[in-house]
RODOZA-297645 format. One record per residue (C-alpha): residue in three letters; x, y, z. Coordinates in Angstrom, 2 decimals, padded with zeros to 5 digits. Example, Ala and Ser with C-alpha at 12.3 -4.5 7.8 and 13.67 -1.06 7.14 Angstrom:
BEGIN
("ALA"; (012.30; -004.50; 007.80))
("SER"; (013.67; -001.06; 007.14))
//
This chain:
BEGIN
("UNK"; (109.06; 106.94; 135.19))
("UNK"; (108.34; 109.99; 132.78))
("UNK"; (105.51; 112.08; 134.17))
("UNK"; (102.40; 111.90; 131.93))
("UNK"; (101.98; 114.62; 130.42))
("UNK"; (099.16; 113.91; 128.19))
("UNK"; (097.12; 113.30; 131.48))
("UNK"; (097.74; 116.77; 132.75))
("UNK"; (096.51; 118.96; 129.49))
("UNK"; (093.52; 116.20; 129.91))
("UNK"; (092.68; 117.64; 133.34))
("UNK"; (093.78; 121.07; 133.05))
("UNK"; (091.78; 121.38; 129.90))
("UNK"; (088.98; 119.77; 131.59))
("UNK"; (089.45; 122.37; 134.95))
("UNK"; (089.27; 125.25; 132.40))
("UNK"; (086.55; 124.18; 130.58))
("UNK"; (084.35; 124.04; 134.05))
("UNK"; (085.57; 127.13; 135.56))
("UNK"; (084.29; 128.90; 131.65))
("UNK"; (081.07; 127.15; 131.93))
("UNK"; (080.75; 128.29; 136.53))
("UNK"; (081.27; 132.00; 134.74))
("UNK"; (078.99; 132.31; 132.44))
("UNK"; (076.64; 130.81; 134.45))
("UNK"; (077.26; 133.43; 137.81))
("UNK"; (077.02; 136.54; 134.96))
("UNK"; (073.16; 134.71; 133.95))
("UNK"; (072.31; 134.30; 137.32))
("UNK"; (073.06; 138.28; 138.16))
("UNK"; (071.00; 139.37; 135.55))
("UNK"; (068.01; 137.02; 136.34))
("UNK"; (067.90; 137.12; 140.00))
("UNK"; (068.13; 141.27; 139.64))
("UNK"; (065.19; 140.89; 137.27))
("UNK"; (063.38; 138.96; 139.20))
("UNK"; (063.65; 140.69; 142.40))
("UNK"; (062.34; 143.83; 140.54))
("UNK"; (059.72; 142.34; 139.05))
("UNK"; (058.49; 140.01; 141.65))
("UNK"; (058.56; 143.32; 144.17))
("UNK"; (056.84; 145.86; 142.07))
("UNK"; (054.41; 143.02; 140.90))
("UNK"; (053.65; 141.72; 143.96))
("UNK"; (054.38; 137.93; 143.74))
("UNK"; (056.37; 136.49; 146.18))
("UNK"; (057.06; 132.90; 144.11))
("UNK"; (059.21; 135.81; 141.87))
("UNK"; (060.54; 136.73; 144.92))
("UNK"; (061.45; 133.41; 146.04))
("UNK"; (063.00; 132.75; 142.46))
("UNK"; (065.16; 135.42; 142.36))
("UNK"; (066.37; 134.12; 146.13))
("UNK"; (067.08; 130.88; 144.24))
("UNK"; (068.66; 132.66; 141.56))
("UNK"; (070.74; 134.49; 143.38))
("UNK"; (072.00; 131.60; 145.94))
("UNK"; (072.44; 130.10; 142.24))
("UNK"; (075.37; 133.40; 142.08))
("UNK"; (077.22; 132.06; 145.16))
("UNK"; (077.56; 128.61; 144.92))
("UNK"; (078.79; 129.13; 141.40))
("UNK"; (081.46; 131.39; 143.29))
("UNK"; (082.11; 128.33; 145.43))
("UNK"; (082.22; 125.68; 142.55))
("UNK"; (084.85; 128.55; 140.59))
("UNK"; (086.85; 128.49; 143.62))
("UNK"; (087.02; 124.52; 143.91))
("UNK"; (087.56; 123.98; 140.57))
("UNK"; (090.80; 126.07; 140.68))
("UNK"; (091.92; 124.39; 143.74))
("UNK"; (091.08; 121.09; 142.27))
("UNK"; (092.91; 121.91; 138.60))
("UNK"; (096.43; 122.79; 141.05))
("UNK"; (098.87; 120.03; 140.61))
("UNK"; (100.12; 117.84; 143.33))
("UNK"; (102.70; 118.84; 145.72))
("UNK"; (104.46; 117.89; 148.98))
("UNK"; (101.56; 118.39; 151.40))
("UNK"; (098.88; 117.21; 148.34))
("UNK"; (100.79; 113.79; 146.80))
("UNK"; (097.44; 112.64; 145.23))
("UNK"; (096.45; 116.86; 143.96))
("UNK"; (093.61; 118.63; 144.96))
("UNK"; (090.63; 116.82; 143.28))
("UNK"; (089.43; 115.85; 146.55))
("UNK"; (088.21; 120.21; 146.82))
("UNK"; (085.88; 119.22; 143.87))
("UNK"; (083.24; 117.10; 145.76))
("UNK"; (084.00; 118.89; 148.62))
("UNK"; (082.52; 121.69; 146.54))
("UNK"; (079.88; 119.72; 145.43))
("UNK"; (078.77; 119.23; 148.66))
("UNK"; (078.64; 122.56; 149.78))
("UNK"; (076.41; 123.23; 146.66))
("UNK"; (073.94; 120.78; 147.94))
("UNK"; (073.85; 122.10; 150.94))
("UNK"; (073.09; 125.64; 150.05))
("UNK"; (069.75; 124.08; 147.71))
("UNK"; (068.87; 122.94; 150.95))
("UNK"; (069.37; 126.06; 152.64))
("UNK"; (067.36; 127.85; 149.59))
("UNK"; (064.70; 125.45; 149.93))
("UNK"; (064.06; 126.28; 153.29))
("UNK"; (063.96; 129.79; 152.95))
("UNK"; (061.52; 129.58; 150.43))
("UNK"; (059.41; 127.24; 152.19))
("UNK"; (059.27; 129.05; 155.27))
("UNK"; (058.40; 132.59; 153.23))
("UNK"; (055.96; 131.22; 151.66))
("UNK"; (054.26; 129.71; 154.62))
("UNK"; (054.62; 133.64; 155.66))
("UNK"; (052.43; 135.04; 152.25))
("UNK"; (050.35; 132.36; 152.48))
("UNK"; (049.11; 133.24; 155.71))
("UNK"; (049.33; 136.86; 155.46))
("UNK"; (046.04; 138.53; 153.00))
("UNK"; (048.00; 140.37; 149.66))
("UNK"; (046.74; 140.78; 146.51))
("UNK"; (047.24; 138.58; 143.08))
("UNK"; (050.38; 139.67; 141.27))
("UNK"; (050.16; 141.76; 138.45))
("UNK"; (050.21; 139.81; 134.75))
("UNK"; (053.62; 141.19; 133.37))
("UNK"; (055.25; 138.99; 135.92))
("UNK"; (054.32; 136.08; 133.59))
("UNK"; (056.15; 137.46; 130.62))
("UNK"; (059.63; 137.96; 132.64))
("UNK"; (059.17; 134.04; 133.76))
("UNK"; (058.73; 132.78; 130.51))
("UNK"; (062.06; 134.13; 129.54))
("UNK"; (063.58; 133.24; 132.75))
("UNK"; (062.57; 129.62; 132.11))
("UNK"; (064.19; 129.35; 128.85))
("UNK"; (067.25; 131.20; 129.77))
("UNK"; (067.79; 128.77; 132.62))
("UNK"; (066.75; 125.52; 130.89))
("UNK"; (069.32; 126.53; 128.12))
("UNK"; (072.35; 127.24; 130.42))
("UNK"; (070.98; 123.97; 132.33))
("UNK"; (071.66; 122.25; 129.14))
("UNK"; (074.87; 123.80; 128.03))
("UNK"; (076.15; 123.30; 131.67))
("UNK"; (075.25; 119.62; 132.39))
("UNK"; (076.91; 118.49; 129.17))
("UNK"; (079.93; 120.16; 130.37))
("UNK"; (079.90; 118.65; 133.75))
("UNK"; (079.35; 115.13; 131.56))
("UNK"; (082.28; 115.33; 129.48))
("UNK"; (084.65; 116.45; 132.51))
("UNK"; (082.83; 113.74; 134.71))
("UNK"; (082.94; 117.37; 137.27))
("UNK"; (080.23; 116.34; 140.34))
("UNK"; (080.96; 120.07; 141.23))
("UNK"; (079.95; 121.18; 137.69))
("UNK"; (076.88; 118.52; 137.35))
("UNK"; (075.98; 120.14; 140.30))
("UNK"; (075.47; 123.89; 139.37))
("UNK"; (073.60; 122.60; 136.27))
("UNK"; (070.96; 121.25; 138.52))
("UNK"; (070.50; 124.72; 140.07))
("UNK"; (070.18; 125.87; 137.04))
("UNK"; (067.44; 123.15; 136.67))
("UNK"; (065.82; 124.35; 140.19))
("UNK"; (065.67; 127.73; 139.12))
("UNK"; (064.02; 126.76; 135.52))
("UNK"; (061.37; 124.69; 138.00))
("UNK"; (060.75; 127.32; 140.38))
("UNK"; (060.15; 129.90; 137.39))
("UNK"; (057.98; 127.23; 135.81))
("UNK"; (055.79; 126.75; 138.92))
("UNK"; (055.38; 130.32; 139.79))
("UNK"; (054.13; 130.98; 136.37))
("UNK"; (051.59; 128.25; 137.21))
("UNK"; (050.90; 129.90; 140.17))
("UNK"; (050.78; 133.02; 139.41))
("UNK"; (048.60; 132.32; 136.10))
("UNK"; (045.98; 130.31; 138.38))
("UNK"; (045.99; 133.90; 140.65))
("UNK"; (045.06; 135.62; 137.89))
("UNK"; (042.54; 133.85; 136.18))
("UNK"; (040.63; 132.38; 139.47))
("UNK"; (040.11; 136.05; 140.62))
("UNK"; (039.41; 136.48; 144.48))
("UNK"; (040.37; 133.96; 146.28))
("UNK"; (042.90; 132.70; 144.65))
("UNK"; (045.74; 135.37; 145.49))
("UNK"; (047.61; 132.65; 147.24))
("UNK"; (047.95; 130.42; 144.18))
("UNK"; (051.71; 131.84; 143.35))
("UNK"; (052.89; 131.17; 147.31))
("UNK"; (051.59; 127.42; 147.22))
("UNK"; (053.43; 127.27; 143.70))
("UNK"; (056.94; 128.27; 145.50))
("UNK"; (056.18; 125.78; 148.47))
("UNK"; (055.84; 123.20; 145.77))
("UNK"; (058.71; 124.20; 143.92))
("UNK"; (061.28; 124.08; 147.06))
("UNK"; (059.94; 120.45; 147.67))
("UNK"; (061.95; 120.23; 143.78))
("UNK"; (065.13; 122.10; 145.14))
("UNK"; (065.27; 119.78; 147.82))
("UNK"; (064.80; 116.76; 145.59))
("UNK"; (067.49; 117.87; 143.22))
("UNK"; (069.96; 118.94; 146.27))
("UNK"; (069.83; 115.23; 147.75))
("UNK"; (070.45; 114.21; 144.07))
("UNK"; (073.64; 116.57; 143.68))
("UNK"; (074.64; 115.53; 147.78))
("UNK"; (074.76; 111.56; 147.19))
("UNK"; (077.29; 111.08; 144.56))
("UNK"; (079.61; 114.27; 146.11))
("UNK"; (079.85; 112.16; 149.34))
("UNK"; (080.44; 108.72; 147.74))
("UNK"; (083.18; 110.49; 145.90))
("UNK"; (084.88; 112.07; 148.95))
("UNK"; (084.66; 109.19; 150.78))
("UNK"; (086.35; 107.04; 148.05))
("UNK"; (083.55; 104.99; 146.97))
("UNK"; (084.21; 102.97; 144.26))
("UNK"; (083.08; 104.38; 140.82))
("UNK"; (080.66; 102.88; 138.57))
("UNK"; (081.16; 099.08; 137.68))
("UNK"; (081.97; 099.64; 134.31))
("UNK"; (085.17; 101.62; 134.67))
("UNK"; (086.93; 098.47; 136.65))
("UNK"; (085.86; 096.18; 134.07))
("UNK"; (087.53; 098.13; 131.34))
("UNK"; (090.09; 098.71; 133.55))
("UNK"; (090.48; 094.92; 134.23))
("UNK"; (090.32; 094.20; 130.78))
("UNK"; (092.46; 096.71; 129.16))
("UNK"; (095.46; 095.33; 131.99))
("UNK"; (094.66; 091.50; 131.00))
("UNK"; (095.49; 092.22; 127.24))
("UNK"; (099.26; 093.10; 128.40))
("UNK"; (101.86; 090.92; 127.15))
("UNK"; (103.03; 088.49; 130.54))
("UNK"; (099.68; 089.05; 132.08))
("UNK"; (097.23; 085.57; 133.44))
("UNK"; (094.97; 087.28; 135.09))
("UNK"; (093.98; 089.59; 137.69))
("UNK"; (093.49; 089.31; 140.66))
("UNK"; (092.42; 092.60; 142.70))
("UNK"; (091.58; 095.66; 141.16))
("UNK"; (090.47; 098.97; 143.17))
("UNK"; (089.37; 102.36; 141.50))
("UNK"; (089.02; 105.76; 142.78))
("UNK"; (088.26; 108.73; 141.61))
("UNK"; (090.07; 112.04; 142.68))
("UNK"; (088.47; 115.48; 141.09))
("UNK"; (088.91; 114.79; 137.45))
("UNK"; (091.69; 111.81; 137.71))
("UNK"; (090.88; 108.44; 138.73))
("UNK"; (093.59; 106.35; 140.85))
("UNK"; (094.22; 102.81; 140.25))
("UNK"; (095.41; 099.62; 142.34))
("UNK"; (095.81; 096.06; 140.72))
("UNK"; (096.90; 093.06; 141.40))
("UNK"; (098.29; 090.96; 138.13))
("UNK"; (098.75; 087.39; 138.07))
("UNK"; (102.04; 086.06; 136.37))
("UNK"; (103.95; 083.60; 136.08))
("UNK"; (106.01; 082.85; 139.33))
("UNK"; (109.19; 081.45; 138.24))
("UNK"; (110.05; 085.31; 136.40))
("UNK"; (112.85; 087.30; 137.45))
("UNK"; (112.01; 090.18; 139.43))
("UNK"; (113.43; 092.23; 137.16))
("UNK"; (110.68; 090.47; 134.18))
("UNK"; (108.01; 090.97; 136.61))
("UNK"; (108.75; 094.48; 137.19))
("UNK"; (108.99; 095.17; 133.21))
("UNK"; (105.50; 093.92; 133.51))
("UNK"; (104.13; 096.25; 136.18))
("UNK"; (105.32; 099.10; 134.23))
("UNK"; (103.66; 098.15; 130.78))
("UNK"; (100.48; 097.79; 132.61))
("UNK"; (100.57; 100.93; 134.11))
("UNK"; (101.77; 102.89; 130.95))
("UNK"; (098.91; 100.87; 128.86))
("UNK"; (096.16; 101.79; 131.35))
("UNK"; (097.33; 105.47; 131.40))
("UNK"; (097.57; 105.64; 128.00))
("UNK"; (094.29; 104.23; 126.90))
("UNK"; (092.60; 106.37; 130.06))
("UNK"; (093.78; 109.81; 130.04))
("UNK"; (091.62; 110.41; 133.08))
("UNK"; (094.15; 107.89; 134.82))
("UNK"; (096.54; 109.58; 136.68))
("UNK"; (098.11; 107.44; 138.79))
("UNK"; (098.49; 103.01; 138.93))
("UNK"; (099.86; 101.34; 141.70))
("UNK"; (100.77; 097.34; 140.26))
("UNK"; (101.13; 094.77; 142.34))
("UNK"; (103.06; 091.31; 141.15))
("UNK"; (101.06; 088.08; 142.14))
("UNK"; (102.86; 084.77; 141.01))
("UNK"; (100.23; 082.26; 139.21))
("UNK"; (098.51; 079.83; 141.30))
("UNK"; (095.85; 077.16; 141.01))
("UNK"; (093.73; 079.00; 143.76))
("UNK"; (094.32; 082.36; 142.48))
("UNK"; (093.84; 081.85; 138.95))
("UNK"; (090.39; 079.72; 139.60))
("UNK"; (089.16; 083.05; 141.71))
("UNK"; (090.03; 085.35; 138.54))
("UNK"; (088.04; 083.04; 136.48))
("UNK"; (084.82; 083.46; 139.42))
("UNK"; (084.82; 087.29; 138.93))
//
């Protein structure tokens, strides 16, 4: 059968588009985390700190998600059959992990200031988080509706560090504004603002860590993708019913196995004419279809009463 090439400018285009997106968003996170370092050190507020440690873990797991996504945009070969889309979750996962990882650094620093006597940052920290906040609520934005329209878990991922960074910013300007106007006694304020904010990072890593392992572990994606699929199959020419149907998705492609129902006195050769205009109609409505495995059922009373129960 002829390859579909339609499919592949649909993923590569979709690869591309990600790995644009992962490098725009490493160059931001440079720049802020450098800025925040500075700032947070020579003004004395260690939720700055802590946000530019965020911002800069925010630099290497973007690395990581450029890296997957070019492994995961490769085409298959003789050791990969089914591509390399499995080295997007995988890098999704690793993402997750390192939010974690932050978090915990951040929590145990913190615990650190909080117990150690220091004195209230200085007020032009607030002015450097206010524009860190909307920088990284912006390339949130611009990034999560990229990871949408590629369906990328790896992408979707690095927009919700971008997220955690916006929310650490946001709570250490709370802190550090509290600092500030309580006076004495209230130096503290912008460490008990970062412990806050890495209960957040943790929150949104367990968000980015559940879907990544459903989707390396072949978990079945959501409902309504094997109901169109079902229904887009039952509208071919020779088709009764279905029968089974069983989705996966692989990086950007989804893989596809169905049963069909047909008439069992056909020739093989009439069934197998089916198969193929099943598969070439699902691929063809679907772009993100790569691959569908048919199988032939012939019609009977049983099976065509249990397509009716779905």
């Amino acid at each position: 059968m002829k390859k579909n090439t339609t499919n592949i400018i649909s993923k590569t285009e979709s690869a591309d588009k990600g790995i644009r997106t992962t490098f725009i968003g490493i160059v931001t996170s440079i720049i802020l985390a450098a800025i925040k370092g500075l700032a947070g050190y020579f003004g004395n507020s260690y939720a700055l700190i802590a946000d530019a440690i965020e911002s800069t873990s925010d630099v290497f797991t973007s690395i990581i998600v450029l890296a997957g996504l070019r492994i995961a945009k490769k085409p298959a070969d003789q050791n990969h059959p089914y591509g390399h889309g499995k080295a997007e979750p995988i890098v999704g996962i690793l993402v997750a992990l390192a939010l974690f990882l932050a978090a915990i650094i951040i929590i145990v620093q913190s615990i650190h200031e909080i117990i150690t006597p220091h004195h209230a940052p200085a007020s032009f920290t607030l002015i450097v988080l206010v524009l860190v906040v909307l920088t990284k609520e912006i390339l949130f934005r611009y990034v999560i509706k990229v990871g949408i329209s590629v369906d990328s878990v790896a992408v979707k991922g690095d927009a919700l560090h971008h997220r955690s960074d916006a929310i650490t910013s946001s709570a250490a300007f709370i802190g550090i504004s509290i600092a500030l106007i309580g006076g004495e006694g209230y130096e503290t304020a912008d460490d008990y603002a970062a412990l806050l904010a890495s209960g957040v990072i943790i929150f949104n890593a367990y968000r980015l860590l559940k879907p990544a392992l459903y989707e390396i572990t072949d978990a079945a994606p959501a409902p309504d993708v094997i109901i169109k699929v079902r229904e887009e199959a039952s509208k071919v020419p020779g088709v009764l019913a279905i029968d089974k149907c069983f989705v996966r998705k692989m990086g950007f492609e989804y893989y596809v196995d169905i049963h069909v129902i047909v008439n069992g006195n056909m020739t093989v050769y009439e069934g197998h004419d089916i198969a193929h205009r099943v598969k070439d109609d699902l691929i063809k409505t679907y772009p993100k279809i790569s691959d569908v495995l048919v199988h032939i059922e012939p019609a009977t009373e049983e099976r065509l009463q249990r397509e009716h129960k779905i």
